[in-house]
Backbone of each chain as nested JSON, in Angstrom:
{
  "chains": [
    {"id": "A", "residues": [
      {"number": 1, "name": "UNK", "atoms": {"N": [-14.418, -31.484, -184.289], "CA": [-14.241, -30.133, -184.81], "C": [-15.192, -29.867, -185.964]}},
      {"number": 2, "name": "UNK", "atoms": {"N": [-15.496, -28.626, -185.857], "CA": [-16.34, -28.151, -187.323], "C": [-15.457, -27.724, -188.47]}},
      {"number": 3, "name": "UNK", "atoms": {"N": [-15.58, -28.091, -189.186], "CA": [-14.846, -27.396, -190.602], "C": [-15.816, -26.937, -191.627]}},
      {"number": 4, "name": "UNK", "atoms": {"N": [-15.096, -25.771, -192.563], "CA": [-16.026, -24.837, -193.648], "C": [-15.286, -25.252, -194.927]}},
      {"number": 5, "name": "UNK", "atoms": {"N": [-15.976, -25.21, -195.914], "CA": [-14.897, -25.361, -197.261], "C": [-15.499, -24.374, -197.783]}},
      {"number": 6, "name": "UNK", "atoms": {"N": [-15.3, -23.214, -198.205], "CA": [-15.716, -22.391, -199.237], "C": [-15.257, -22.247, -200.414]}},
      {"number": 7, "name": "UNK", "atoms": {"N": [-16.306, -22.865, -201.649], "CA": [-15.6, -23.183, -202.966], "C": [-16.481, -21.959, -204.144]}},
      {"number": 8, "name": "UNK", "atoms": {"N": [-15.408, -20.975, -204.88], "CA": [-15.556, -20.135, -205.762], "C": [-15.181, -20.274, -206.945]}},
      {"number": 9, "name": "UNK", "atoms": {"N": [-15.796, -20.056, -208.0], "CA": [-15.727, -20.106, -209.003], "C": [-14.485, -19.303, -209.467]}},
      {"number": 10, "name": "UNK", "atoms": {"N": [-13.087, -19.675, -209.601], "CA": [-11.673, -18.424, -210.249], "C": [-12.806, -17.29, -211.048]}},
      {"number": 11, "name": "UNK", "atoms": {"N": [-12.363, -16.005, -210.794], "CA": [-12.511, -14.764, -211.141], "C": [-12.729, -14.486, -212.969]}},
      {"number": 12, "name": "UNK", "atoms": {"N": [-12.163, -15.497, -213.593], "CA": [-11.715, -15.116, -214.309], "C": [-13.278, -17.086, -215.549]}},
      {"number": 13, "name": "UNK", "atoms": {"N": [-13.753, -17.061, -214.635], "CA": [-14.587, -18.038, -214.966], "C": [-15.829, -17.815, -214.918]}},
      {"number": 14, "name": "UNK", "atoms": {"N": [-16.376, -17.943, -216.163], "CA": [-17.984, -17.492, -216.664], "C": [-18.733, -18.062, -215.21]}},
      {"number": 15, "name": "UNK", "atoms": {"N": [-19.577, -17.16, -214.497], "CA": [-20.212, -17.878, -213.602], "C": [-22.292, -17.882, -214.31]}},
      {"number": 16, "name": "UNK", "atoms": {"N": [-22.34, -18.674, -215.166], "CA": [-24.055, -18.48, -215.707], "C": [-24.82, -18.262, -214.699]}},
      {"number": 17, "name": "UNK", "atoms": {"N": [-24.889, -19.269, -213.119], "CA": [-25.772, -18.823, -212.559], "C": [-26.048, -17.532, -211.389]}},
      {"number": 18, "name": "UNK", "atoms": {"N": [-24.521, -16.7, -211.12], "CA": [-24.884, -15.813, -210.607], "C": [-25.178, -14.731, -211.808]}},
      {"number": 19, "name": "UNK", "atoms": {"N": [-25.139, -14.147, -213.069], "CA": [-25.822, -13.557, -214.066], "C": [-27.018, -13.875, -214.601]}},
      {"number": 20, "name": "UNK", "atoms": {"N": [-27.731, -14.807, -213.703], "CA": [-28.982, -15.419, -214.109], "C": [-29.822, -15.018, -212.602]}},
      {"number": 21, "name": "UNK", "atoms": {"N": [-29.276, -14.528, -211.475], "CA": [-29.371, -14.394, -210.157], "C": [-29.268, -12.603, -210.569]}},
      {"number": 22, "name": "UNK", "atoms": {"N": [-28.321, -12.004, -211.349], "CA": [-27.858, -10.626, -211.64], "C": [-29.704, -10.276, -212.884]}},
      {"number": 23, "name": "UNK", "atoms": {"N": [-29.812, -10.867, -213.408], "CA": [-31.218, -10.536, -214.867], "C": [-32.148, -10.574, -213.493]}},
      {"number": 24, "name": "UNK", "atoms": {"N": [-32.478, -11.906, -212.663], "CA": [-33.652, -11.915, -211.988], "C": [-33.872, -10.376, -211.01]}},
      {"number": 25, "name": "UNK", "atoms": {"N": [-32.597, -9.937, -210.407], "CA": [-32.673, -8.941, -209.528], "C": [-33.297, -7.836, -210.551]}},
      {"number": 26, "name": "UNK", "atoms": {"N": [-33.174, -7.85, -211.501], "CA": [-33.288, -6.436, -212.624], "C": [-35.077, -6.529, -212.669]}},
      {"number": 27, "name": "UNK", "atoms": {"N": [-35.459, -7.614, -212.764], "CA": [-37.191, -7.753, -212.538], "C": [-37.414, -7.208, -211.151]}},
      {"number": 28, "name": "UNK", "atoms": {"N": [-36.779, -7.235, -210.194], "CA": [-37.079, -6.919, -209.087], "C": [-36.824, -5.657, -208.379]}},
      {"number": 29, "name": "UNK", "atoms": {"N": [-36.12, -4.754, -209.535], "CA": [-35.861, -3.347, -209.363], "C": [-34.811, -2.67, -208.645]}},
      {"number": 30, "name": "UNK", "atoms": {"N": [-33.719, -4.036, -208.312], "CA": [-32.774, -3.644, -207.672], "C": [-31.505, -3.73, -207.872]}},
      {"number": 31, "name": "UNK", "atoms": {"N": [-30.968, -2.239, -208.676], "CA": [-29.951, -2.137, -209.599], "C": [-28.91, -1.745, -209.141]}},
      {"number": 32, "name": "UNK", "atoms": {"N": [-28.574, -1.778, -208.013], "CA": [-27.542, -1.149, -206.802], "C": [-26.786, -2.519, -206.516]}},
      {"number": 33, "name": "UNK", "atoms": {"N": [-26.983, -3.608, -207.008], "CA": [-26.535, -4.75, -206.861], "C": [-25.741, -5.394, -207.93]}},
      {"number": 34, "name": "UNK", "atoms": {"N": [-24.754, -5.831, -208.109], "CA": [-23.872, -5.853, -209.009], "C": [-23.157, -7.431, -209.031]}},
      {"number": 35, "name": "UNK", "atoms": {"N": [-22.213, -7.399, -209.772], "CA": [-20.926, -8.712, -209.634], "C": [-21.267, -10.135, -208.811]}},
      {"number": 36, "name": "UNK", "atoms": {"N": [-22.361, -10.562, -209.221], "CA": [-22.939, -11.772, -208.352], "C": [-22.216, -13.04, -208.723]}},
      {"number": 37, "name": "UNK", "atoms": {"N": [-21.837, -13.899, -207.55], "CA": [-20.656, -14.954, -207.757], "C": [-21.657, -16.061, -207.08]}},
      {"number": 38, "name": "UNK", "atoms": {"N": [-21.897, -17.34, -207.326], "CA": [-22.203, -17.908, -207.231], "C": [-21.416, -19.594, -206.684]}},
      {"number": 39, "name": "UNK", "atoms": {"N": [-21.168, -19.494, -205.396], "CA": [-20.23, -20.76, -205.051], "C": [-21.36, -21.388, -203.908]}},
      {"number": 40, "name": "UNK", "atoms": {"N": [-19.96, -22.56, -203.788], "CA": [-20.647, -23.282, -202.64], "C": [-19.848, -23.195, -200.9]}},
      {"number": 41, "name": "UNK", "atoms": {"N": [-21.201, -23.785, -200.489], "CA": [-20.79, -23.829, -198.911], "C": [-20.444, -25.671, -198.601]}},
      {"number": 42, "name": "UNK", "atoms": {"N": [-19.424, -25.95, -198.031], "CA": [-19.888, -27.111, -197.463], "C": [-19.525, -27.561, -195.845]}},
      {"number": 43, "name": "UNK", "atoms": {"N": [-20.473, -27.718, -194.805], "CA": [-20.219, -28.41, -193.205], "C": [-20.061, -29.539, -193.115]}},
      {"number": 44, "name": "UNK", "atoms": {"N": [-18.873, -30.048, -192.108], "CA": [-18.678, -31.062, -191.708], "C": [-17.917, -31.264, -190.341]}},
      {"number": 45, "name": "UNK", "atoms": {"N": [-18.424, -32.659, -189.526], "CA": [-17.427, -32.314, -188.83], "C": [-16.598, -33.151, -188.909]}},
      {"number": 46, "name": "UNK", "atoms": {"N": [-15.263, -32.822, -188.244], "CA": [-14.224, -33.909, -188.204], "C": [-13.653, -34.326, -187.297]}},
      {"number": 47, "name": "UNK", "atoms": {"N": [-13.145, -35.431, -187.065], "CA": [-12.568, -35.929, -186.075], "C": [-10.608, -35.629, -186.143]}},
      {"number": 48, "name": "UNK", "atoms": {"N": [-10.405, -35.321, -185.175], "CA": [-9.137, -35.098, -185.713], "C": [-8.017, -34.9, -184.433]}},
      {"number": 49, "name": "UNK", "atoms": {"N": [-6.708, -35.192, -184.256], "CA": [-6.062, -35.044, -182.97], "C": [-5.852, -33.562, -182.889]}},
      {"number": 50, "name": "UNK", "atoms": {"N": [-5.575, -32.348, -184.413], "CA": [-5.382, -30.699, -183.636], "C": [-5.868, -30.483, -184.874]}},
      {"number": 51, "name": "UNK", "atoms": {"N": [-5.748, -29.073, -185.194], "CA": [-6.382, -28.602, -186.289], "C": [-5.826, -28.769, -187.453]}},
      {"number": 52, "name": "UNK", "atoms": {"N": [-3.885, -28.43, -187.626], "CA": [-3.401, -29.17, -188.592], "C": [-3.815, -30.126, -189.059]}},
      {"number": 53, "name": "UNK", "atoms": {"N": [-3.562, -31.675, -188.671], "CA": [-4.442, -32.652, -189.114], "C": [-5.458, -32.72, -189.957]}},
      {"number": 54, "name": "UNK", "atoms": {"N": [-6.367, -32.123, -188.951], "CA": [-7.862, -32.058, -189.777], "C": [-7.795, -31.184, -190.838]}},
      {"number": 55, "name": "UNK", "atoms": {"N": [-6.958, -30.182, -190.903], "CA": [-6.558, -28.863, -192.254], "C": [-6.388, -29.691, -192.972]}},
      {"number": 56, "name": "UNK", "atoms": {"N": [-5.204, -30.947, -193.169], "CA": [-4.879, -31.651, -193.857], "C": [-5.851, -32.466, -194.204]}},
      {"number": 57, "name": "UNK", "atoms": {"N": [-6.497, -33.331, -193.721], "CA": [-7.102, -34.297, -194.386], "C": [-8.523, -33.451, -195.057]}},
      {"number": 58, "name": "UNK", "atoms": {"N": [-8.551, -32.225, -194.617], "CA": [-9.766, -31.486, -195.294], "C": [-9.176, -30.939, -197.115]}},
      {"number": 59, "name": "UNK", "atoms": {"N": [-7.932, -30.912, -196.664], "CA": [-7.638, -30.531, -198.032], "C": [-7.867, -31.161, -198.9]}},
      {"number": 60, "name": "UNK", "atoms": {"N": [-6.963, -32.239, -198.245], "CA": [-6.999, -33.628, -199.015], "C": [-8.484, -34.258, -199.508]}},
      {"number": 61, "name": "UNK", "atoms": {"N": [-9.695, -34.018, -199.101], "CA": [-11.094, -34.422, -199.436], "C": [-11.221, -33.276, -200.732]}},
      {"number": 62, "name": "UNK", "atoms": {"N": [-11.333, -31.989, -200.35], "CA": [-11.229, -30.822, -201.07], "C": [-10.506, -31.329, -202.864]}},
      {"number": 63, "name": "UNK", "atoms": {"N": [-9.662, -31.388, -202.813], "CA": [-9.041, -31.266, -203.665], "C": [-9.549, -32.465, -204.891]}},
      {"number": 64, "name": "UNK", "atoms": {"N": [-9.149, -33.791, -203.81], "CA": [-10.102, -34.892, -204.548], "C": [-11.094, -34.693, -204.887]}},
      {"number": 65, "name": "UNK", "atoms": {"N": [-12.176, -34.341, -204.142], "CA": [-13.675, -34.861, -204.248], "C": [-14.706, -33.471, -204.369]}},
      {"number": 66, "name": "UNK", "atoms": {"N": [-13.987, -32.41, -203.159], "CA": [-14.871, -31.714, -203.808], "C": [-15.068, -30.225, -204.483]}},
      {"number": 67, "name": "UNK", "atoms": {"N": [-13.991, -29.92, -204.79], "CA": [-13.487, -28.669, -205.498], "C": [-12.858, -29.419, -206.979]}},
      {"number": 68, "name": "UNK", "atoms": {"N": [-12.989, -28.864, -207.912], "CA": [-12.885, -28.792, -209.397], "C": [-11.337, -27.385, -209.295]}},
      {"number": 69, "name": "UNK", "atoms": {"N": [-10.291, -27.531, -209.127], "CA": [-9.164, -26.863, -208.887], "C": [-9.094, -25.864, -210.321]}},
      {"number": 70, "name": "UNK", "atoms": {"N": [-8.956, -26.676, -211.326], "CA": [-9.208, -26.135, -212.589], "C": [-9.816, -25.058, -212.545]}},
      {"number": 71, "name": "UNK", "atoms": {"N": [-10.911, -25.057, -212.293], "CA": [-11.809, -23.58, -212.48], "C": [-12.394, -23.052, -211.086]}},
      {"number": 72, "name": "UNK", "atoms": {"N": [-11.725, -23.589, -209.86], "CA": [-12.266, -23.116, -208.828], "C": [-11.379, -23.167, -207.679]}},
      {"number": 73, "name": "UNK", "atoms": {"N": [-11.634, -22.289, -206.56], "CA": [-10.448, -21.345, -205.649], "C": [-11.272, -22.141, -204.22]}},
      {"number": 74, "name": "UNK", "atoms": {"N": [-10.591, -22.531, -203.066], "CA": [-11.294, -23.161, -202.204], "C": [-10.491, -22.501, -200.859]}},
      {"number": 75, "name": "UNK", "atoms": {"N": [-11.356, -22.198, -200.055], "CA": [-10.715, -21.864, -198.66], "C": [-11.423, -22.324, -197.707]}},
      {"number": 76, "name": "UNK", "atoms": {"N": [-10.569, -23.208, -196.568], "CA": [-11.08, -24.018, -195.424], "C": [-11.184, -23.214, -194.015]}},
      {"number": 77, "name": "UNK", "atoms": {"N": [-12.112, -23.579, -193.69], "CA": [-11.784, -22.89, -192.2], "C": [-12.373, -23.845, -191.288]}},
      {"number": 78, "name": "UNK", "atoms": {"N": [-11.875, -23.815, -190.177], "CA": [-11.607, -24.563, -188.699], "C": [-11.851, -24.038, -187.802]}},
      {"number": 79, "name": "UNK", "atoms": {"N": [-13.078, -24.824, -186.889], "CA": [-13.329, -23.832, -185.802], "C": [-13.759, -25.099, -184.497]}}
    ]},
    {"id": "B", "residues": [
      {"number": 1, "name": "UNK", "atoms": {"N": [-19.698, -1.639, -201.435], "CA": [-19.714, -2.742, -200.446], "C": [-19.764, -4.084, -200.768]}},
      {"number": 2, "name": "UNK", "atoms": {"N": [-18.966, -5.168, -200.292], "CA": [-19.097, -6.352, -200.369], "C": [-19.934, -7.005, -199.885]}},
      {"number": 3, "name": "UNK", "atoms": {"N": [-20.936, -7.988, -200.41], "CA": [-21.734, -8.852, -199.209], "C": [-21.597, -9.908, -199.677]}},
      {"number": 4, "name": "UNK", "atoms": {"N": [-21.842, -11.03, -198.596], "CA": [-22.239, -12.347, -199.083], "C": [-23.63, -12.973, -198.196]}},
      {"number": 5, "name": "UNK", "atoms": {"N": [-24.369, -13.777, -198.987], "CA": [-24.9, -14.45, -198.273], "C": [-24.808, -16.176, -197.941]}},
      {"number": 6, "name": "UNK", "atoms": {"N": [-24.711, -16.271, -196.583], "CA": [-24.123, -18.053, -196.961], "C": [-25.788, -18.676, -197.008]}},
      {"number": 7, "name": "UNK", "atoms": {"N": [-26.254, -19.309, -197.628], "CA": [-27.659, -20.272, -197.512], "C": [-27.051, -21.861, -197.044]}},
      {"number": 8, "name": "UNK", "atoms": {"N": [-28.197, -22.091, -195.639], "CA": [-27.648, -23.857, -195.621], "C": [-29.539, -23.785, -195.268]}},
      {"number": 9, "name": "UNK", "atoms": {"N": [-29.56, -25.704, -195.969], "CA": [-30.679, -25.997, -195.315], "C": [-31.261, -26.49, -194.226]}},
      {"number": 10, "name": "UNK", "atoms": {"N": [-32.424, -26.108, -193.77], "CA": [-32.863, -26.463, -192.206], "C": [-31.705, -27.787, -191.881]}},
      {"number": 11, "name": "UNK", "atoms": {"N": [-31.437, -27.447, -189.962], "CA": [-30.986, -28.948, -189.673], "C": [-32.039, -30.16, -190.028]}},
      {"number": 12, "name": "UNK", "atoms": {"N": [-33.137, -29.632, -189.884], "CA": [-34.594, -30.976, -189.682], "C": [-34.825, -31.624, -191.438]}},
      {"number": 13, "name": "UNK", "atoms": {"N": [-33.372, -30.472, -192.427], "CA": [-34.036, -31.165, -194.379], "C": [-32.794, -31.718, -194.373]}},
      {"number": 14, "name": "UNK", "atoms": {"N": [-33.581, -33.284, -195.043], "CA": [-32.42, -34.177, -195.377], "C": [-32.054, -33.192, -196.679]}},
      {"number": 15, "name": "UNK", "atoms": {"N": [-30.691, -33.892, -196.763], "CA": [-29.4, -33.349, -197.548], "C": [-28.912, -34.684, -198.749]}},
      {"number": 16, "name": "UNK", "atoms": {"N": [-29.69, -34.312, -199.649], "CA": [-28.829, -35.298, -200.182], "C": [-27.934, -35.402, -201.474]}},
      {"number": 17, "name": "UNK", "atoms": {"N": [-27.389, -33.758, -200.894], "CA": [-25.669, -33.585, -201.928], "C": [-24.563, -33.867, -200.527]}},
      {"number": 18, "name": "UNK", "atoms": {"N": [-24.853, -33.721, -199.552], "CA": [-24.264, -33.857, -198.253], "C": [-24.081, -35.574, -198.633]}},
      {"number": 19, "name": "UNK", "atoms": {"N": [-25.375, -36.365, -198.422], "CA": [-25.274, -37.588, -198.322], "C": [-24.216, -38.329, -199.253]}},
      {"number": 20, "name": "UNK", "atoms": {"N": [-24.371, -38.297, -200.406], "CA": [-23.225, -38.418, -201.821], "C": [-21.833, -38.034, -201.429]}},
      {"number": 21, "name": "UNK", "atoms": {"N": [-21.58, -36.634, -201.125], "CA": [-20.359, -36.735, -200.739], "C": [-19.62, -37.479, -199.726]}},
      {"number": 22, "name": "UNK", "atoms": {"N": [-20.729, -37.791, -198.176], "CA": [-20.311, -38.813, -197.493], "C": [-19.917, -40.256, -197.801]}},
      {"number": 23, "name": "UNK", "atoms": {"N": [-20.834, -40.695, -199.014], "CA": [-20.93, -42.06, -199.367], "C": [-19.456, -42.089, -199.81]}},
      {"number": 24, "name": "UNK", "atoms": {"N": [-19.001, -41.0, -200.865], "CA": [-18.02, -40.484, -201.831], "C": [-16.961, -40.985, -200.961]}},
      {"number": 25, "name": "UNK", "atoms": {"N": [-16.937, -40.476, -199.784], "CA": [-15.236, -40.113, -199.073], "C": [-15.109, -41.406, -198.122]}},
      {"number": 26, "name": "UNK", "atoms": {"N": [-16.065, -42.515, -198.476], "CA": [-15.862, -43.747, -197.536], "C": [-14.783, -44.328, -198.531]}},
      {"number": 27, "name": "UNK", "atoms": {"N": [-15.323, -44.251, -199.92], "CA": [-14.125, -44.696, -200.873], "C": [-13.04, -44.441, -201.152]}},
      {"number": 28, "name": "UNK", "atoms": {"N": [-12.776, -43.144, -200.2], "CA": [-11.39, -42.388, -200.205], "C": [-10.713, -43.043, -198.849]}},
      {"number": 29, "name": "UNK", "atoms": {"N": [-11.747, -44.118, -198.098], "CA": [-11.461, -44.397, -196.839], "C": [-10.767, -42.932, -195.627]}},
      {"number": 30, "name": "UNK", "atoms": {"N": [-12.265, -42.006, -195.887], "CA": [-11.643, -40.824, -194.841], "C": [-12.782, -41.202, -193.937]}},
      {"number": 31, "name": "UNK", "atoms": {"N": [-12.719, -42.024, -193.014], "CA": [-13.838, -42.148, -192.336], "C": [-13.722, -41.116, -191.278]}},
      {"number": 32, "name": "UNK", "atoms": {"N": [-13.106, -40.239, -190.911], "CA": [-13.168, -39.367, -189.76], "C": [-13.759, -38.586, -190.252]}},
      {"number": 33, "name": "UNK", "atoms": {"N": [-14.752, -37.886, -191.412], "CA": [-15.509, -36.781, -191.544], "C": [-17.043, -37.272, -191.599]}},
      {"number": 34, "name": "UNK", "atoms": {"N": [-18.165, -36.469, -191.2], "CA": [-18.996, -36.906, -190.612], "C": [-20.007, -35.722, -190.737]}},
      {"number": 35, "name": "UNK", "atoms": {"N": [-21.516, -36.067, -191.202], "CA": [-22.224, -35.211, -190.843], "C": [-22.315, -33.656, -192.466]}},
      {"number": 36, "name": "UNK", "atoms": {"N": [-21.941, -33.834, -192.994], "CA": [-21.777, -33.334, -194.607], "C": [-22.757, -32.752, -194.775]}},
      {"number": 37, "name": "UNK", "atoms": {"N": [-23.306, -30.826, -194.998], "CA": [-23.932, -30.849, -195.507], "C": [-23.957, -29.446, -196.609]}},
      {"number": 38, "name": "UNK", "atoms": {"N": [-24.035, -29.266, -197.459], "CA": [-23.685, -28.764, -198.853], "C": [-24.748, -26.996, -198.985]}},
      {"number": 39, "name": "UNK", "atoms": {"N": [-23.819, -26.066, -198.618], "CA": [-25.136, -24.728, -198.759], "C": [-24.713, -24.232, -199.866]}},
      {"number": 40, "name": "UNK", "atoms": {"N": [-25.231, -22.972, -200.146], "CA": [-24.775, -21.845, -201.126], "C": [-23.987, -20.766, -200.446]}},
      {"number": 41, "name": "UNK", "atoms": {"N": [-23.381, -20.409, -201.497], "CA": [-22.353, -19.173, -200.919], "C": [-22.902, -18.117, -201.959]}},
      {"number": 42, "name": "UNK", "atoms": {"N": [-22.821, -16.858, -201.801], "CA": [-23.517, -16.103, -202.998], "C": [-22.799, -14.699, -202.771]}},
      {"number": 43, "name": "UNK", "atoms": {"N": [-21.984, -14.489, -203.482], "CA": [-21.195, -12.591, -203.327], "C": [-21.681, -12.094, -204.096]}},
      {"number": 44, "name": "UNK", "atoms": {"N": [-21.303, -10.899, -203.825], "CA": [-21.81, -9.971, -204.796], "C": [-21.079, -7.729, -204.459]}},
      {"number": 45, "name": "UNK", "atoms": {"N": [-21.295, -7.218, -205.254], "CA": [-21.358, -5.91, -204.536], "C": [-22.476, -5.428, -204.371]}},
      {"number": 46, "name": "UNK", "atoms": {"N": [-22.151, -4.314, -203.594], "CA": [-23.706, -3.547, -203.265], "C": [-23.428, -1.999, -203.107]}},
      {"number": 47, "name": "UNK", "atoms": {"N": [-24.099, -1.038, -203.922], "CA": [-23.82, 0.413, -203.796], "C": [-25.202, 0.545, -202.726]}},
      {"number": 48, "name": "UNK", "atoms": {"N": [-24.843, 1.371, -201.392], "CA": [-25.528, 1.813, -200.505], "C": [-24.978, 2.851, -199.609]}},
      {"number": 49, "name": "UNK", "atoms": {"N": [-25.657, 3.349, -199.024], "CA": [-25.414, 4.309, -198.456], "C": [-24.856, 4.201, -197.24]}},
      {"number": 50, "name": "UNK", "atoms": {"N": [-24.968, 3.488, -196.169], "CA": [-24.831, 2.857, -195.265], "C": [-24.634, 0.927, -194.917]}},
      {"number": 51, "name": "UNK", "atoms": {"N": [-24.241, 0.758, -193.993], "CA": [-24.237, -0.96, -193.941], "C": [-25.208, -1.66, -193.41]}},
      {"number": 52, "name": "UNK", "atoms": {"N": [-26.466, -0.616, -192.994], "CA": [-28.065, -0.69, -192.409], "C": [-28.514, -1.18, -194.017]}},
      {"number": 53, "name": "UNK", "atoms": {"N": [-28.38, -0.122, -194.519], "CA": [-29.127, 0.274, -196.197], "C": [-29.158, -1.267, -196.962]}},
      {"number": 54, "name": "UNK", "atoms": {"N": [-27.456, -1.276, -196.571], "CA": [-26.928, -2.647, -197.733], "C": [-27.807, -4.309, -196.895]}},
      {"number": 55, "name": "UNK", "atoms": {"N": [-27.923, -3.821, -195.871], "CA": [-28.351, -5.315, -195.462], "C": [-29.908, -5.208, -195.393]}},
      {"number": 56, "name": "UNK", "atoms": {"N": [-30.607, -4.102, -195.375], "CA": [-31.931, -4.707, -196.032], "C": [-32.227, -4.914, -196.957]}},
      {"number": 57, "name": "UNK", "atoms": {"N": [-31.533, -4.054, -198.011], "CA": [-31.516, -4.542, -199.461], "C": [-31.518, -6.141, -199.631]}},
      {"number": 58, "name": "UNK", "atoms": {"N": [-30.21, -6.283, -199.026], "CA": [-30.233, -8.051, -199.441], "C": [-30.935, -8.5, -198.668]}},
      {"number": 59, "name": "UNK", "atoms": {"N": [-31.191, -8.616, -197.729], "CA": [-31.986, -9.248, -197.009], "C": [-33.336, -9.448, -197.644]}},
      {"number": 60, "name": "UNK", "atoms": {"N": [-33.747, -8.437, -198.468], "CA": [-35.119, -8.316, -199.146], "C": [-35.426, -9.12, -200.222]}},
      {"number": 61, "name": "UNK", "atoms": {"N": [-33.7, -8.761, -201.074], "CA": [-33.531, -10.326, -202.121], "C": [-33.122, -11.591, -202.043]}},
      {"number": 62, "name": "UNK", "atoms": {"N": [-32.798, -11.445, -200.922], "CA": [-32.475, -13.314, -200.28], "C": [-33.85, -13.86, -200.101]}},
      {"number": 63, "name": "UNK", "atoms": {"N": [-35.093, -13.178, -199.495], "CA": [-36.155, -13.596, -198.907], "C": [-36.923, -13.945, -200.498]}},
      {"number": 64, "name": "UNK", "atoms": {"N": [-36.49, -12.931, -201.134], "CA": [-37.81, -12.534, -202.612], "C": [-37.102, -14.196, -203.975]}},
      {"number": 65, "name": "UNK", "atoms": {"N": [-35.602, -14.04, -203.445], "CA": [-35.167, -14.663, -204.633], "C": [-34.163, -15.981, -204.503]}},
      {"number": 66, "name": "UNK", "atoms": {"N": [-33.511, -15.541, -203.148], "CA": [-32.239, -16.539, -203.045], "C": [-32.351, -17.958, -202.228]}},
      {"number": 67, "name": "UNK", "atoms": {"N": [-33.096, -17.328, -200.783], "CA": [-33.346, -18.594, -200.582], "C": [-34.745, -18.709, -200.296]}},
      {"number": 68, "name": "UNK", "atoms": {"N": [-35.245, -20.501, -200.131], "CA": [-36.346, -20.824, -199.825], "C": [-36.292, -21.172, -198.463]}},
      {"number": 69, "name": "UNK", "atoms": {"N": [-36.575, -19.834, -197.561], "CA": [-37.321, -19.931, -196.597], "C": [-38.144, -20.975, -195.532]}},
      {"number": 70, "name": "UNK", "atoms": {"N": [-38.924, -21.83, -196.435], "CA": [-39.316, -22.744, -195.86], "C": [-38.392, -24.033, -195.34]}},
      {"number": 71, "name": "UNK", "atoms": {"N": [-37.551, -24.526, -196.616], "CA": [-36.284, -25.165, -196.267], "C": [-34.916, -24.52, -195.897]}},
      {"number": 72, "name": "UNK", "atoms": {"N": [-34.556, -23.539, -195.659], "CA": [-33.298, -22.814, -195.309], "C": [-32.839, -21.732, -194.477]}},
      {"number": 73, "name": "UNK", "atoms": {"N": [-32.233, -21.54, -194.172], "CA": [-31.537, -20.486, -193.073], "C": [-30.579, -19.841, -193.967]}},
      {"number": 74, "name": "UNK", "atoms": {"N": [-30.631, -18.461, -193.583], "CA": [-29.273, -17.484, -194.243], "C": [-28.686, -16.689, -193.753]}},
      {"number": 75, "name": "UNK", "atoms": {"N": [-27.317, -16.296, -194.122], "CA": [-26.47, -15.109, -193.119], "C": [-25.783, -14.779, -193.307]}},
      {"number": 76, "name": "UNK", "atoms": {"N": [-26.057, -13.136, -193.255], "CA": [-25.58, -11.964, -194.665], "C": [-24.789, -11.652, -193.749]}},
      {"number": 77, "name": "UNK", "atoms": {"N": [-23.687, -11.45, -194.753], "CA": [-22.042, -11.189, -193.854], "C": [-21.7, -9.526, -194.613]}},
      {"number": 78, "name": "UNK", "atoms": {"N": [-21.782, -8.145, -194.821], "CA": [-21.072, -7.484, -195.201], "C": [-20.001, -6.817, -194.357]}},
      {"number": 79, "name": "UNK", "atoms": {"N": [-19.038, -6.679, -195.483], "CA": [-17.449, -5.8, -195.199], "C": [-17.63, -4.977, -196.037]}}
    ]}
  ]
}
């Protein structure tokens, strides 16, 4: 199976490099662009008997290893 | 309008925040995940006129600013 982890910075957490992504667009004249968030993507696949399972043990990596919970919001997806 | 763009790098560029996390999760003994590899996620809003409008816009600053092209693939999702 393929799995997605999409990891965001909580709302409410200074993100420096999408406001450093927000100044560069302003050199580039394009001011129609706003609220830039800056997270990560991560692919993998997994081996797993159904998707539960693999939900689970994806969390379980997630949480450990690769989301920072403290300051960041993570959503998995399964396909 | 909402957009995002997800950035991953070419299948053919080694990965080696992918690689680390694999090494990472042998020590967690999760050997069923496999194949790891680490993109950008990037939101943002966008004032446009249309959902034509909004995706060349970004499309114009993904190419000019977000990603490198030569190593990466991207794919602008707006709602």
């Amino acid at each position: 199976m393929k799995a997605r982890v999409f990891i965001r910075l909580k709302s409410e957490v200074l993100d420096p490099q999408g406001q450093a992504i927000e100044s560069a667009l302003k050199n580039l004249n394009e001011n129609n662009i706003k609220n830039i968030r800056q997270g990560k993507l991560i692919e993998m696949d997994i081996e797993a008997k159904n998707v539960e399972e693999a939900k689970k043990s994806i969390e379980n990596i997630t949480v450990k290893l690769l989301a920072n919970t403290v300051i960041e919001d993570y959503k998995i997806e399964i396909e």
